[in-house]
OpenMM code with the backbone's topology and positions (N, CA, C; nanometers):
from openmm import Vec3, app, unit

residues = "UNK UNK UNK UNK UNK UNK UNK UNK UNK UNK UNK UNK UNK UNK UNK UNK UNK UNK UNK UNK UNK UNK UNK UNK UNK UNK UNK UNK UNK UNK UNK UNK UNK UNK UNK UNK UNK UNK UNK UNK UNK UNK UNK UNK UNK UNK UNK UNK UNK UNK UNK UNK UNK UNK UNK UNK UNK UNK UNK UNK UNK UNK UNK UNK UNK UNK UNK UNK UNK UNK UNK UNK UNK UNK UNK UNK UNK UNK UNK UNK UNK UNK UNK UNK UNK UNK UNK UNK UNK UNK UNK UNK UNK UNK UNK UNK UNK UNK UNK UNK UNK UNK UNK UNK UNK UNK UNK UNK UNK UNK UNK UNK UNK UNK UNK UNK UNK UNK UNK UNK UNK UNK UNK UNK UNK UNK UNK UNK UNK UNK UNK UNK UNK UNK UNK UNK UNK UNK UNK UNK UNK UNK UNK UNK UNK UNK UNK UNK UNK UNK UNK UNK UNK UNK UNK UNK".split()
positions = [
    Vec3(-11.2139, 24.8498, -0.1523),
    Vec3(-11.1231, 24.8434, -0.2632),
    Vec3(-10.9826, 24.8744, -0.2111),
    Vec3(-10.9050, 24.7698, -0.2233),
    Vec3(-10.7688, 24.8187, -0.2243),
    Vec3(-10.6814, 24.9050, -0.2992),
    Vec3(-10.5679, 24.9442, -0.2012),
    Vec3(-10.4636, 25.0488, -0.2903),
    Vec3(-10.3368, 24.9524, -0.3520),
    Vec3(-10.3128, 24.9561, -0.4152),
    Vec3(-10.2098, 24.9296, -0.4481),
    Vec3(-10.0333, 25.0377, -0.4918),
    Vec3(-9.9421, 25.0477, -0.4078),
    Vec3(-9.8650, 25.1308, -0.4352),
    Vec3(-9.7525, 25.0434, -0.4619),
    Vec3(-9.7345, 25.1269, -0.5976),
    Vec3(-9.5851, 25.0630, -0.6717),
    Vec3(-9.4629, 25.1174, -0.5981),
    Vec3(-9.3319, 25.0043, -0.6340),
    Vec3(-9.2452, 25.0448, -0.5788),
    Vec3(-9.2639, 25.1224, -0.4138),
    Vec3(-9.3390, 25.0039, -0.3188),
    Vec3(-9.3393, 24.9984, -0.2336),
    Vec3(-9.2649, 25.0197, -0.1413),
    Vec3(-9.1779, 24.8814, -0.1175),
    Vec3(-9.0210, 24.9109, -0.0340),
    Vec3(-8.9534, 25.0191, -0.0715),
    Vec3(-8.9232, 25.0394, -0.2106),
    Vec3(-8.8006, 25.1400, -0.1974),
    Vec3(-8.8896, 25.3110, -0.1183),
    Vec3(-9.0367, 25.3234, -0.1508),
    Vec3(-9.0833, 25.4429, -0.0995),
    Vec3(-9.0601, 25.4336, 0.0472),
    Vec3(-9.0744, 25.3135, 0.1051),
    Vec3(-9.0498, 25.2884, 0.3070),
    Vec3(-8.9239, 25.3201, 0.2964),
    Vec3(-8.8137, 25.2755, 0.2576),
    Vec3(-8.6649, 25.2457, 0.2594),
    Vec3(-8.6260, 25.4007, 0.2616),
    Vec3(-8.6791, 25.5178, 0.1551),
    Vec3(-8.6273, 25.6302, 0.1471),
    Vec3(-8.7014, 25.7085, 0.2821),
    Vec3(-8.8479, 25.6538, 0.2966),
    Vec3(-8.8761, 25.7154, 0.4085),
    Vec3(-8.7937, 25.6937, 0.5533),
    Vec3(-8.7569, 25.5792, 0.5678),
    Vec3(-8.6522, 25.5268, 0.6827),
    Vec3(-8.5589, 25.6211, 0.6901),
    Vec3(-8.4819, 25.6144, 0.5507),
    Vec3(-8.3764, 25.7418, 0.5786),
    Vec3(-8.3807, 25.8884, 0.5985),
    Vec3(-8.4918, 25.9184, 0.5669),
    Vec3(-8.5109, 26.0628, 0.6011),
    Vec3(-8.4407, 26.1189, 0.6998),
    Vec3(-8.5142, 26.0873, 0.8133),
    Vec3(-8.4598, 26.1583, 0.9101),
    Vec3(-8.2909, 26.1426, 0.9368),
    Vec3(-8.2506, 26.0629, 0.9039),
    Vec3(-8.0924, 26.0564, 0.9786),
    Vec3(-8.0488, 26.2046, 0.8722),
    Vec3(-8.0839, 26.1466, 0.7692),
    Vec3(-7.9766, 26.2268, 0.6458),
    Vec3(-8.0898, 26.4072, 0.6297),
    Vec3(-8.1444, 26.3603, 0.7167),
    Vec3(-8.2463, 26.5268, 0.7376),
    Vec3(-8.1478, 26.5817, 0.8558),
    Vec3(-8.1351, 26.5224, 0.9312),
    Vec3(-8.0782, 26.5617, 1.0592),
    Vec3(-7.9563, 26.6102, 1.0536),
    Vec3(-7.8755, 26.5183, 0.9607),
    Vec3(-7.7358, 26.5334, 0.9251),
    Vec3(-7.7204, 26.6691, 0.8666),
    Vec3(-7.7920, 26.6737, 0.7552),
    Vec3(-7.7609, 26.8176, 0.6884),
    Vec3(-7.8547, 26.9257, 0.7971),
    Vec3(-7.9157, 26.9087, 0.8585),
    Vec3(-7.9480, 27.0655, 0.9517),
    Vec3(-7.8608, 27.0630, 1.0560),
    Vec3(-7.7421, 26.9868, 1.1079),
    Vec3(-7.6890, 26.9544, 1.1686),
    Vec3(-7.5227, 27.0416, 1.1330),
    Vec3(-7.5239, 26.9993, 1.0128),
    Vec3(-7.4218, 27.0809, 0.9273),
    Vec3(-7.4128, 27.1759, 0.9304),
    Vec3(-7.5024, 27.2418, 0.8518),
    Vec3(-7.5724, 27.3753, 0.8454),
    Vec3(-7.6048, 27.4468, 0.9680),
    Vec3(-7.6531, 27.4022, 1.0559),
    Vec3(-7.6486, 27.4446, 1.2361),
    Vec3(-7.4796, 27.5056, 1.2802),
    Vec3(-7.3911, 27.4263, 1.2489),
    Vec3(-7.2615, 27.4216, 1.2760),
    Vec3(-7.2135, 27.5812, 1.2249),
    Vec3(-7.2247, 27.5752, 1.0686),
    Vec3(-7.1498, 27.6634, 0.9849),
    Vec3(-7.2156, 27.8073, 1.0387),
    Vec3(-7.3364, 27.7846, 1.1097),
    Vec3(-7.4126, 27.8726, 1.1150),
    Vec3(-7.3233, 27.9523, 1.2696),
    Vec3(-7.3568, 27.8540, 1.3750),
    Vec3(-7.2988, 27.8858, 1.4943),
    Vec3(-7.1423, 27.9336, 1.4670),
    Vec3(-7.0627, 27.8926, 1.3673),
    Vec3(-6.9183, 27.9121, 1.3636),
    Vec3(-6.9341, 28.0624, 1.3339),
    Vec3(-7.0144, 28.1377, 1.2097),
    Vec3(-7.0684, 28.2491, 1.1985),
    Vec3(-7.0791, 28.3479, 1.2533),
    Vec3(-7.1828, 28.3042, 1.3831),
    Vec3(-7.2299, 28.4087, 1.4627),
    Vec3(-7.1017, 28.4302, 1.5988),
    Vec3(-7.0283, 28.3096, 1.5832),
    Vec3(-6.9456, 28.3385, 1.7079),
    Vec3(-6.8071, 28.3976, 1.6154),
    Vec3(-6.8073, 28.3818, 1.5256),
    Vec3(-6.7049, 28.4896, 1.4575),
    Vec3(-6.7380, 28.6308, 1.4878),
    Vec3(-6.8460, 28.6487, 1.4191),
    Vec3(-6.9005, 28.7953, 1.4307),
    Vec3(-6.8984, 28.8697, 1.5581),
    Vec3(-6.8989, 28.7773, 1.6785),
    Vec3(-6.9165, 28.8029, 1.8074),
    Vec3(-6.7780, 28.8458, 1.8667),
    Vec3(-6.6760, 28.7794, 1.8001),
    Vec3(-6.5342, 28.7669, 1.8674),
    Vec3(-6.4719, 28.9079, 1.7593),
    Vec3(-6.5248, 28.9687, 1.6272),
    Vec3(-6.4880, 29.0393, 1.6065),
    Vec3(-6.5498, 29.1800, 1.6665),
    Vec3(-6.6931, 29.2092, 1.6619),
    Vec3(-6.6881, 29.2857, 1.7728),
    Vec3(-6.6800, 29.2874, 1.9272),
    Vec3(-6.6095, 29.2056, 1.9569),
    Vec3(-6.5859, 29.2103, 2.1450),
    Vec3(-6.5062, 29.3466, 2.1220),
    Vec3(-6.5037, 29.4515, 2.2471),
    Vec3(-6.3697, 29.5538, 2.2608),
    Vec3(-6.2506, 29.4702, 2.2975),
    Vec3(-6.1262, 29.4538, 2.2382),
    Vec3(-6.0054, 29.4624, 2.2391),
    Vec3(-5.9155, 29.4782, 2.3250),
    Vec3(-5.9602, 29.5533, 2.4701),
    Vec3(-5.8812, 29.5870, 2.5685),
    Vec3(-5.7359, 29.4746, 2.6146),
    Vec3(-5.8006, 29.3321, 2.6151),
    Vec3(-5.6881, 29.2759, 2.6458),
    Vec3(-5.7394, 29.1471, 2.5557),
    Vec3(-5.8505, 29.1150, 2.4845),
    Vec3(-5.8755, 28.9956, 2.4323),
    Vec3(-5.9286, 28.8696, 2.4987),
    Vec3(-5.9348, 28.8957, 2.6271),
    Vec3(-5.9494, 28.8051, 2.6352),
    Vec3(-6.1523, 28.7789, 2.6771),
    Vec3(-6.1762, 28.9041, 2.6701),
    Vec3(-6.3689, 28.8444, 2.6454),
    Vec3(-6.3868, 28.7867, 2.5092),
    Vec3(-6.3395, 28.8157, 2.3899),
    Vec3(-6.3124, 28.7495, 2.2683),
    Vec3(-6.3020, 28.6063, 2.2803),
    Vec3(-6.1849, 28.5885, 2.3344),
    Vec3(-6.1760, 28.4199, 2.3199),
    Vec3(-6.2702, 28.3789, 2.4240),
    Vec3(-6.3139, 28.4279, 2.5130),
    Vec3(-6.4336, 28.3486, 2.6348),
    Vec3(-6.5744, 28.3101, 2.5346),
    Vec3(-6.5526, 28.3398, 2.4197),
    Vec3(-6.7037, 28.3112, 2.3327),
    Vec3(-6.6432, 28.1632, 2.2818),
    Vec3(-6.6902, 28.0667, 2.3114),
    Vec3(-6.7388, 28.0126, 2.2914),
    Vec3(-6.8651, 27.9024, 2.2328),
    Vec3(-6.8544, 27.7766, 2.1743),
    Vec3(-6.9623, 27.6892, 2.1286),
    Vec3(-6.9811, 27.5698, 2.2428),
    Vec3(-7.0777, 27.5188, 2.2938),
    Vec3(-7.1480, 27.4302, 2.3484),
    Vec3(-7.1970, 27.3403, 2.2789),
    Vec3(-7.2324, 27.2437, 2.2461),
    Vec3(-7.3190, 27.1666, 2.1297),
    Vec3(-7.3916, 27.0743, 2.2461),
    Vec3(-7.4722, 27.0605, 2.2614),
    Vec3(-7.5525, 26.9074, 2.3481),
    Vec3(-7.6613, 26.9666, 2.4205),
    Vec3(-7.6938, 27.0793, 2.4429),
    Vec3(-7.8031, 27.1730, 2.4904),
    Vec3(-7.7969, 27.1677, 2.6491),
    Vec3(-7.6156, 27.1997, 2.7071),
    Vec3(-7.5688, 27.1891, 2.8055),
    Vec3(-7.6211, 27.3452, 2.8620),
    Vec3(-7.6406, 27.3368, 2.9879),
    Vec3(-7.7228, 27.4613, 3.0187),
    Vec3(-7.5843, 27.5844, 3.0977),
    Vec3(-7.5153, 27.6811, 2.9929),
    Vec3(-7.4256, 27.7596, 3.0128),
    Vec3(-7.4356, 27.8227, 3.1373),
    Vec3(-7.3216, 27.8478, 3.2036),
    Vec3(-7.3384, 27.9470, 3.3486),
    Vec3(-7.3416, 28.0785, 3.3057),
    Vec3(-7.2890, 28.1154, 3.2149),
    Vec3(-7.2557, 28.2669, 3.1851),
    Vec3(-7.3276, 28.3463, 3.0903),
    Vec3(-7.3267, 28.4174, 2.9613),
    Vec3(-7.4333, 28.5171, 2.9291),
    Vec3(-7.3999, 28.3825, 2.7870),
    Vec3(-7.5745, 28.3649, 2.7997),
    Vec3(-7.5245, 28.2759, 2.6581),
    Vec3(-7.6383, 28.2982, 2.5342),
    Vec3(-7.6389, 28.1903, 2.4056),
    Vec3(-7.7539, 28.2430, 2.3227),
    Vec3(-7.7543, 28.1077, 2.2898),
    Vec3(-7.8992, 28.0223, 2.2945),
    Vec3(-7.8748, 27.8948, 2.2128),
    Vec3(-7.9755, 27.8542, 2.1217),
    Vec3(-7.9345, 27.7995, 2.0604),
    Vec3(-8.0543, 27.7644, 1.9400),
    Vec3(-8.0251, 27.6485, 1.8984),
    Vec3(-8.1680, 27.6286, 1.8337),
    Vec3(-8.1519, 27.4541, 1.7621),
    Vec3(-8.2563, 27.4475, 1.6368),
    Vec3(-8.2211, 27.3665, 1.6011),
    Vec3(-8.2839, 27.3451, 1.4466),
    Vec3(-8.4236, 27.2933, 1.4545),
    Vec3(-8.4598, 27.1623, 1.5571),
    Vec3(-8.6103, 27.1553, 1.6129),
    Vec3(-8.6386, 27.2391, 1.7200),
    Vec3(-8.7685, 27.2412, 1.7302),
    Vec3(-8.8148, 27.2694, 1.8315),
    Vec3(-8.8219, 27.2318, 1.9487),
    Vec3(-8.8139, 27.1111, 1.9555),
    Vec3(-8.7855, 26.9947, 2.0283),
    Vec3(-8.6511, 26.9904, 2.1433),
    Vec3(-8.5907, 27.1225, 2.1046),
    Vec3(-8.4803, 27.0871, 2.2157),
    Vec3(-8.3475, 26.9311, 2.1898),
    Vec3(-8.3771, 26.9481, 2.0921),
    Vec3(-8.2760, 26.7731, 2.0529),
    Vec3(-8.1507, 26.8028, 2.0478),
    Vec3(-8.1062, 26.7663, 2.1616),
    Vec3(-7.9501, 26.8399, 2.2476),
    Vec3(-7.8783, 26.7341, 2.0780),
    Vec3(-7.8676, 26.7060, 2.0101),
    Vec3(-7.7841, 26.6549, 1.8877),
    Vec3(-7.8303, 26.7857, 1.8063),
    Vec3(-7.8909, 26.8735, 1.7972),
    Vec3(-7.9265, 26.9636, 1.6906),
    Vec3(-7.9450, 27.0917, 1.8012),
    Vec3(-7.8450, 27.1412, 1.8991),
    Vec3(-7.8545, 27.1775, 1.9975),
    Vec3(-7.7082, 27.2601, 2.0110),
    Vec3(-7.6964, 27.4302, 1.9772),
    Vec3(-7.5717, 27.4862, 2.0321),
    Vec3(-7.6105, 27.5630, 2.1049),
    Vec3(-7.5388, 27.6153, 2.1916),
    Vec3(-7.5059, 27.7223, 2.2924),
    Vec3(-7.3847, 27.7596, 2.2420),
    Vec3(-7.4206, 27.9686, 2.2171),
    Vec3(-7.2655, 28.0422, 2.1696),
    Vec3(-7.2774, 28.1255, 2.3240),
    Vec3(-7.1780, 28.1041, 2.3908),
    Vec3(-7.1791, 28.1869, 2.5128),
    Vec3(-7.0581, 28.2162, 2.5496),
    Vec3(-7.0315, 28.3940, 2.5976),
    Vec3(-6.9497, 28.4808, 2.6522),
    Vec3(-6.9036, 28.4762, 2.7775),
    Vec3(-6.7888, 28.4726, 2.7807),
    Vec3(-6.7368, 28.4732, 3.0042),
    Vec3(-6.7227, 28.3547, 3.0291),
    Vec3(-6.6558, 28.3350, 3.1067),
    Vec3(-6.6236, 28.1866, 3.1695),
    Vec3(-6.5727, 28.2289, 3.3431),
    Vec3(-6.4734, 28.1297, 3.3911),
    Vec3(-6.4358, 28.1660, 3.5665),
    Vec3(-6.3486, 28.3004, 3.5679),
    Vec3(-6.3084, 28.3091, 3.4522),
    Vec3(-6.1887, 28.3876, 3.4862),
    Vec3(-6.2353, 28.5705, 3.3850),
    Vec3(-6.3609, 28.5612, 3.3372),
    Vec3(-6.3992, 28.6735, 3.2449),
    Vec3(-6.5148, 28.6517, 3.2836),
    Vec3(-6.5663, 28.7339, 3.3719),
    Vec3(-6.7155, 28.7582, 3.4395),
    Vec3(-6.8057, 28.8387, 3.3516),
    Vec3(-6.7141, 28.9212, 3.3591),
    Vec3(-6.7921, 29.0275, 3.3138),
    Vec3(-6.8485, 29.0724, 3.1504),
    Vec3(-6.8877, 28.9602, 3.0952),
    Vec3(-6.9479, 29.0048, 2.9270),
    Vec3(-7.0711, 29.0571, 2.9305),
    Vec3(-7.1542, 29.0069, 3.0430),
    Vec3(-7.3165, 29.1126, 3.0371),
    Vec3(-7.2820, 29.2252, 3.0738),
    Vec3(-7.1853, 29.2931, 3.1643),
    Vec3(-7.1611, 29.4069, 3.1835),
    Vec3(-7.0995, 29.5081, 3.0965),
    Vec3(-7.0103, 29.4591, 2.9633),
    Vec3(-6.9871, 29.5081, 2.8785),
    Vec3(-7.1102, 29.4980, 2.7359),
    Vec3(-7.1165, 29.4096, 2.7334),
    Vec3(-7.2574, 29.4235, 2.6534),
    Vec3(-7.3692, 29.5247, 2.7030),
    Vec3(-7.4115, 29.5256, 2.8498),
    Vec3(-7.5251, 29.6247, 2.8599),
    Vec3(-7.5409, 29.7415, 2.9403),
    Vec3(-7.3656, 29.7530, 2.9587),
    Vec3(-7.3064, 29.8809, 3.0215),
    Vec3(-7.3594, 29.8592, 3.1761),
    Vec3(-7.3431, 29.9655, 3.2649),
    Vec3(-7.3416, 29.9310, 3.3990),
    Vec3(-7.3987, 30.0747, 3.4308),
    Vec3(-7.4993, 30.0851, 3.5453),
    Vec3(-7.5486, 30.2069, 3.5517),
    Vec3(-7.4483, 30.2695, 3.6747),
    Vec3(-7.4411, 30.4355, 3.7058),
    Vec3(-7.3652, 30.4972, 3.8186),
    Vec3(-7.4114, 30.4246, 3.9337),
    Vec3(-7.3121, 30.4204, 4.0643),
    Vec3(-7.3481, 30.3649, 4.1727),
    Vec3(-7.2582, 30.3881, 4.2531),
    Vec3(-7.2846, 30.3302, 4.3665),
    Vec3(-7.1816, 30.3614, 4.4788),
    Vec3(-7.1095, 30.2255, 4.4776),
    Vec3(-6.9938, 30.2197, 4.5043),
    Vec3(-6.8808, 30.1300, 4.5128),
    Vec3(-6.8822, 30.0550, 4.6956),
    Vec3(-6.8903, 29.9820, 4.7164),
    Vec3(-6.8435, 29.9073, 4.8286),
    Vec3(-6.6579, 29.8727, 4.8730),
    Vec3(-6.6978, 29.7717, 4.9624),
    Vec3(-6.5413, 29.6905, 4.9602),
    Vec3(-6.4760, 29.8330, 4.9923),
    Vec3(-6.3283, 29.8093, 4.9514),
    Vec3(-6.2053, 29.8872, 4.9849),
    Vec3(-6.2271, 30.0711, 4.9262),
    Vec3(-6.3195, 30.0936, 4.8641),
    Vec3(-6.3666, 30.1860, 4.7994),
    Vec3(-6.4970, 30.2448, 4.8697),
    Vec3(-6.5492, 30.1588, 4.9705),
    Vec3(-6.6729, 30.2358, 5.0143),
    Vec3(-6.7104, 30.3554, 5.0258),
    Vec3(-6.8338, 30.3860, 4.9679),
    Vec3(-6.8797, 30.5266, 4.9596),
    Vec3(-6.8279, 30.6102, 4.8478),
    Vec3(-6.7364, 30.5616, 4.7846),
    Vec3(-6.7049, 30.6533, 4.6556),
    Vec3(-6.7987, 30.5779, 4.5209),
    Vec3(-6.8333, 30.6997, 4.4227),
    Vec3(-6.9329, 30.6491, 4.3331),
    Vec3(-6.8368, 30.6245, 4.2393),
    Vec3(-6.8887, 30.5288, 4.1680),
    Vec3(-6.8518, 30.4939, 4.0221),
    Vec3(-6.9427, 30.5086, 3.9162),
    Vec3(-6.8835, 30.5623, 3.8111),
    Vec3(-6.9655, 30.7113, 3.7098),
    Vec3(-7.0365, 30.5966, 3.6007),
    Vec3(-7.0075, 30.4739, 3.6598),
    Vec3(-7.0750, 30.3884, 3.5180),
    Vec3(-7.0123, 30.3625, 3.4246),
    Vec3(-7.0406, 30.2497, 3.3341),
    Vec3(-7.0116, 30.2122, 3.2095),
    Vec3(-7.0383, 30.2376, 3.0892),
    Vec3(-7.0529, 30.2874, 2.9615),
    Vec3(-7.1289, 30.2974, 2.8647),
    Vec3(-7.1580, 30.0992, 2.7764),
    Vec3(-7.2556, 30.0823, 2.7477),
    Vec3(-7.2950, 29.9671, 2.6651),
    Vec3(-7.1560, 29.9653, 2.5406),
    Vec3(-7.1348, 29.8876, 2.5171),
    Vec3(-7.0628, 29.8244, 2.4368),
    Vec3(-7.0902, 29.6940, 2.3934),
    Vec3(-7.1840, 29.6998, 2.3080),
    Vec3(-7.2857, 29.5398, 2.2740),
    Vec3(-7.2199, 29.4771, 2.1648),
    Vec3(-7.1955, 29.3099, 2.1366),
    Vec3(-7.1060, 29.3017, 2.0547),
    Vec3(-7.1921, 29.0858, 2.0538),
    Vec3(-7.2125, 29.0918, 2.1823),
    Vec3(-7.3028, 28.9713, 2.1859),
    Vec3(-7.4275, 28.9424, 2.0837),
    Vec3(-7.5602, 29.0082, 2.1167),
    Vec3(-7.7233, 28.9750, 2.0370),
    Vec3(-7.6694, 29.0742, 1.9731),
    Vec3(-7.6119, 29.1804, 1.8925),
    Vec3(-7.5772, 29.2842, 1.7422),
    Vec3(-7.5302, 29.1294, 1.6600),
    Vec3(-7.4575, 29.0794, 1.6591),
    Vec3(-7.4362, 29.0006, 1.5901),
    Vec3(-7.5290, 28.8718, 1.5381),
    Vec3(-7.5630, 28.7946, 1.6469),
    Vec3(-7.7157, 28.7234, 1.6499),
    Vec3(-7.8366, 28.7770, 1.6022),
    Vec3(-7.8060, 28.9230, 1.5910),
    Vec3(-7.9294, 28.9311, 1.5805),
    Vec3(-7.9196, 28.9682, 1.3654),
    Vec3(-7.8285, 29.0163, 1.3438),
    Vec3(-7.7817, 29.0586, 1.2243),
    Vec3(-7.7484, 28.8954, 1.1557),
    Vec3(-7.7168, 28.7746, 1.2091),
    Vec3(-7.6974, 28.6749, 1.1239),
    Vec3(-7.8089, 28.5151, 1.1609),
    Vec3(-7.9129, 28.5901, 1.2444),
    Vec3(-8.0271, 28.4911, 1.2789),
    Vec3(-8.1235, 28.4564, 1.1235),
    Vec3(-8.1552, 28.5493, 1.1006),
    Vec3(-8.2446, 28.4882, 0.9969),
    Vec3(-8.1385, 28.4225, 0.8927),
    Vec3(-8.0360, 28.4701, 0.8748),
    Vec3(-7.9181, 28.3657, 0.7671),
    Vec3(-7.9262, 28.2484, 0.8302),
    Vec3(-7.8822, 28.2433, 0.9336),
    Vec3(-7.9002, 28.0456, 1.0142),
    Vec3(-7.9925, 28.0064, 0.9688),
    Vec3(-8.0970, 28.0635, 1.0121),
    Vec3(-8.2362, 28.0527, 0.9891),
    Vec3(-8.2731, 27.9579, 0.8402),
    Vec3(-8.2470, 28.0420, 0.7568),
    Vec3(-8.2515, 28.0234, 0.6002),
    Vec3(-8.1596, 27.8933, 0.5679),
    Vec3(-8.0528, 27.8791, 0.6293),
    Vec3(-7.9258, 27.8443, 0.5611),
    Vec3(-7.9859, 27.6367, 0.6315),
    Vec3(-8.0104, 27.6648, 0.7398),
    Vec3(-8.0731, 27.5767, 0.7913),
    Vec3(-8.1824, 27.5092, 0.7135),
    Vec3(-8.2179, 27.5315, 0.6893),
    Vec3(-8.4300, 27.5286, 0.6112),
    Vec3(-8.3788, 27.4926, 0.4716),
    Vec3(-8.3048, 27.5675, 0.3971),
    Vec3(-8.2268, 27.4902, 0.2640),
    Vec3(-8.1819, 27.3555, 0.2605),
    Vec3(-8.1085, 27.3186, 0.3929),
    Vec3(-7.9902, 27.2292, 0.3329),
    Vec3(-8.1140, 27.1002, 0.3997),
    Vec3(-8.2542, 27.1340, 0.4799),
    Vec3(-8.3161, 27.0543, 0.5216),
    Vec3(-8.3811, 26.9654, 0.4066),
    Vec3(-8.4590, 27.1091, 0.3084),
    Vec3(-8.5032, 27.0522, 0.1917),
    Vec3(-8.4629, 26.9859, 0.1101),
    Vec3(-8.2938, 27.0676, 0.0669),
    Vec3(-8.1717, 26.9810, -0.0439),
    Vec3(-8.1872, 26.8047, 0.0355),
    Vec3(-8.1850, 26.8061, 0.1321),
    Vec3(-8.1713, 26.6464, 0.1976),
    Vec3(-8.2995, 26.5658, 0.2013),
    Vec3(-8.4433, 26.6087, 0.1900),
    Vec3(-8.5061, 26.5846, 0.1390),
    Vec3(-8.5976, 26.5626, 0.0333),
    Vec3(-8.4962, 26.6095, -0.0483),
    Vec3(-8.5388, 26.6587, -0.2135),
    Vec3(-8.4291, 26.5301, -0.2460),
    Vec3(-8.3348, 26.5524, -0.2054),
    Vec3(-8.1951, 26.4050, -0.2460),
    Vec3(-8.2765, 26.3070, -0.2898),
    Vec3(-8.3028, 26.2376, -0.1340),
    Vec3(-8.3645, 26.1610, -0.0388),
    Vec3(-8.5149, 26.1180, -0.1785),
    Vec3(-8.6200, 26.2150, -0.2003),
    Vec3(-8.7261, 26.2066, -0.2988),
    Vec3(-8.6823, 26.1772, -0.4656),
    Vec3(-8.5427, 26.1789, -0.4848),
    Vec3(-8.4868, 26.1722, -0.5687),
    Vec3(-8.4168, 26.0535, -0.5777),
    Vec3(-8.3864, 25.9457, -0.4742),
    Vec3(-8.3444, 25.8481, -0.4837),
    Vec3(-8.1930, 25.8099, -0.4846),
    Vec3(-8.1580, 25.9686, -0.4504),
    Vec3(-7.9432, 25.9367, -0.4932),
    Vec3(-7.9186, 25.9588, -0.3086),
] * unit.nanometer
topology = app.Topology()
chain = topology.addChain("A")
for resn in residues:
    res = topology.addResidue(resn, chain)
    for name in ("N", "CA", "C"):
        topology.addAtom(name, app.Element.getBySymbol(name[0]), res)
């Protein structure tokens, strides 16, 4: 016995579009999300001269960062289009894992040999923030997936 399903084409036609206009809005929402967390990041950096602040940075294409980075994506899949990297330090600001996870006492080399250096204290300003606005991405993401597939089931 056959099926017969009404309004055939237009059910393929909306299924066709799914994904672009699925993609689009987690894509969006990915964005607003990453703009977020790298705010939060650039407001707690320490201040000393500013310039680990501006070394935070966005990546988008699931380019593989040299420096201390955090990346996430909306699939699982790794789909460098649904794909940021927020990452700290660049050539000229090395040092953001060392302010993020402090530096233990040690002995100094180079022009200083043999004298100790008393260490760093942590000053974390990187994953405090990620970690305080992950499940919001999270969420904010997963909404605008459904709103685009709820559209989409809705026909507008």
């Amino acid at each position: 016995m056959a099926t017969k399903v009404e309004n055939r084409q237009r059910l393929l036609k909306k299924l066709a579009a799914m994904p672009a206009q699925v993609r689009a809005a987690a894509k969006q929402a990915l964005a607003e999300s990453a703009d977020e967390i790298q705010d939060m990041q650039r407001r707690l950096a320490p201040k000393r001269t500013g310039r680990l602040a501006r070394s935070i940075v966005q990546t988008w294409g699931g380019g593989k960062e040299r420096y201390s980075s955090l990346a996430g994506s909306a699939m699982s899949d790794g789909d460098p289009d649904l794909t940021v990297i927020i990452s700290a330090g660049n050539s000229q600001t090395r040092y953001a894992h060392l302010v993020e996870f402090g530096t233990a006492p040690h002995e100094n080399g180079g022009s200083t040999k043999g004298s100790m250096h008393p260490g760093a204290r942590a000053q974390p300003f990187f994953f405090p923030a990620y970690r305080a606005l992950r499940k919001r991405a999270k969420s904010r993401v997963n909404r605008a997936m459904t709103k685009a597939i709820k559209r989409i089931a809705e026909g507008s």
